[in-house]
MIZANU-583727 format. One record per residue (C-alpha): residue number from 1; x, y, z. Coordinates in steps of 0.001 Angstrom, whole numbers, plus 500000, padded with zeros to 6 digits. Layout:
<rec><n>NUM</n><xx>X</xx><yy>Y</yy><zz>Z</zz></rec>
...
REM end
This chain:
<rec><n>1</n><xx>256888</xx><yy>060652</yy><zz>270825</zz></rec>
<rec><n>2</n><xx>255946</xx><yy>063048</yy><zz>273605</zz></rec>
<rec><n>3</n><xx>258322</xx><yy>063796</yy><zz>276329</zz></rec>
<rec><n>4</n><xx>256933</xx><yy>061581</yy><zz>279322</zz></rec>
<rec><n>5</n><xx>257437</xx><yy>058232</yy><zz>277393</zz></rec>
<rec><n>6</n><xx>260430</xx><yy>056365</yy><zz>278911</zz></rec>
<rec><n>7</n><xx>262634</xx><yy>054385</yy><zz>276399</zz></rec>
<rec><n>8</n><xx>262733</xx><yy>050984</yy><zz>276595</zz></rec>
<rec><n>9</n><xx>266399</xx><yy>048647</yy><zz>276111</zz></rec>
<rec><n>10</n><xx>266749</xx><yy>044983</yy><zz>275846</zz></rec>
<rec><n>11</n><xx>270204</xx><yy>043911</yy><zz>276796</zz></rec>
<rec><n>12</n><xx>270892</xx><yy>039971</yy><zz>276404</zz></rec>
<rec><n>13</n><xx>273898</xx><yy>038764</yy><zz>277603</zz></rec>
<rec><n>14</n><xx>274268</xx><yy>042007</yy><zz>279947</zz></rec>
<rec><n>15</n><xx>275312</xx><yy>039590</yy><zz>282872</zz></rec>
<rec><n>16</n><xx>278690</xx><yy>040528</yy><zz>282455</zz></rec>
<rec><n>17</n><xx>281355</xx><yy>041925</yy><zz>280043</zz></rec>
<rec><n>18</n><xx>280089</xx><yy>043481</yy><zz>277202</zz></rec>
<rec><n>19</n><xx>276818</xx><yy>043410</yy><zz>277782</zz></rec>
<rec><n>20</n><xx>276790</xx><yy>044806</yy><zz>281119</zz></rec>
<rec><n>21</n><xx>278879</xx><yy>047483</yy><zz>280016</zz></rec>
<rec><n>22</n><xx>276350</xx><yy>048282</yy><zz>277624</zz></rec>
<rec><n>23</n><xx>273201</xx><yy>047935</yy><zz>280071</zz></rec>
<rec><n>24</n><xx>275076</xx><yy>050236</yy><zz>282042</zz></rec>
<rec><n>25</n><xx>275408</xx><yy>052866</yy><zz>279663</zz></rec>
<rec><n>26</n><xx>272023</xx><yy>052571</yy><zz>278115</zz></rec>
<rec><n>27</n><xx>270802</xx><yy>052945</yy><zz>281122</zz></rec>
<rec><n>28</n><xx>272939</xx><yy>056402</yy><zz>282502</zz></rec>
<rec><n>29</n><xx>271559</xx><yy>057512</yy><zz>279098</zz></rec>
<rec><n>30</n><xx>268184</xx><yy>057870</yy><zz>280544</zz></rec>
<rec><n>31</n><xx>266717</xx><yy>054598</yy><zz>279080</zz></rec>
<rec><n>32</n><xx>264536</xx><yy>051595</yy><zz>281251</zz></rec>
<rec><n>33</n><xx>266842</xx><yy>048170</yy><zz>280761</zz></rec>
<rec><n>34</n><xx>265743</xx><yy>045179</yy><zz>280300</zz></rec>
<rec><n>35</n><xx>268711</xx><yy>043282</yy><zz>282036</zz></rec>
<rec><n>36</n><xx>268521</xx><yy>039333</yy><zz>280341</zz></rec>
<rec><n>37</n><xx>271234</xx><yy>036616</yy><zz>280992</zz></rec>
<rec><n>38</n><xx>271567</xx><yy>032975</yy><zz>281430</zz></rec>
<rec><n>39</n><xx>273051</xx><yy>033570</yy><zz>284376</zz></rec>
<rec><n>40</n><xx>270184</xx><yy>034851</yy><zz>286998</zz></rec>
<rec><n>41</n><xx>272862</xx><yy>035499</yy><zz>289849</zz></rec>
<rec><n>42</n><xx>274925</xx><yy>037783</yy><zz>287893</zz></rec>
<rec><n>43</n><xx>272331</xx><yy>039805</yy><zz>285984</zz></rec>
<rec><n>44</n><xx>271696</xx><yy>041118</yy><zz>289766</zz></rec>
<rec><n>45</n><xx>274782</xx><yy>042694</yy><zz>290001</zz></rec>
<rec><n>46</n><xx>273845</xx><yy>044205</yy><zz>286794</zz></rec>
<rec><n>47</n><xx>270793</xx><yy>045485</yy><zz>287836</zz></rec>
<rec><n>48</n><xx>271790</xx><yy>046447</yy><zz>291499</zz></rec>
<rec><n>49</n><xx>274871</xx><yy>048863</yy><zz>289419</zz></rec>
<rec><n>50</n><xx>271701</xx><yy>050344</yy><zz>287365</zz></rec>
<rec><n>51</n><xx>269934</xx><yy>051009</yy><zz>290092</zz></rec>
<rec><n>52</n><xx>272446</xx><yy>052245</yy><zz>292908</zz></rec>
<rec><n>53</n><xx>273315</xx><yy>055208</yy><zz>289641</zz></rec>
<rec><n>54</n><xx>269725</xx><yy>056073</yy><zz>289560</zz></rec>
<rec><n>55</n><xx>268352</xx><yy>054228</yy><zz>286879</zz></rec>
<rec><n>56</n><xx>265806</xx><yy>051713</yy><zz>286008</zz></rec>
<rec><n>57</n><xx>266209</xx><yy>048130</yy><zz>285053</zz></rec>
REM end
């Protein structure tokens, strides 16, 4: 793997709890998250405390 690939996550369930937690973190680690929930409204949130660090989701 050469050095300009970004890594990729999947995070289901990263709405809240858990799984946001874990987006999070995946995500100050350098990685691209994919950000999945049932719940549209809160995956935002999610996203918008990915992205307001820096990072990509």
């Amino acid at each position: 793997m050469s050095t300009t690939e970004q890594r990729v996550a999947i995070v289901t369930g990263a709405a809240r709890g858990i799984g946001a937690a874990t987006a999070i973190r995946l995500a100050a680690e350098g990685r691209a998250v994919a950000v999945i929930d049932l719940d549209e409204a809160a995956c935002k949130d999610t996203v918008e405390q990915i992205t307001a660090a820096g990072g990509t989701a």
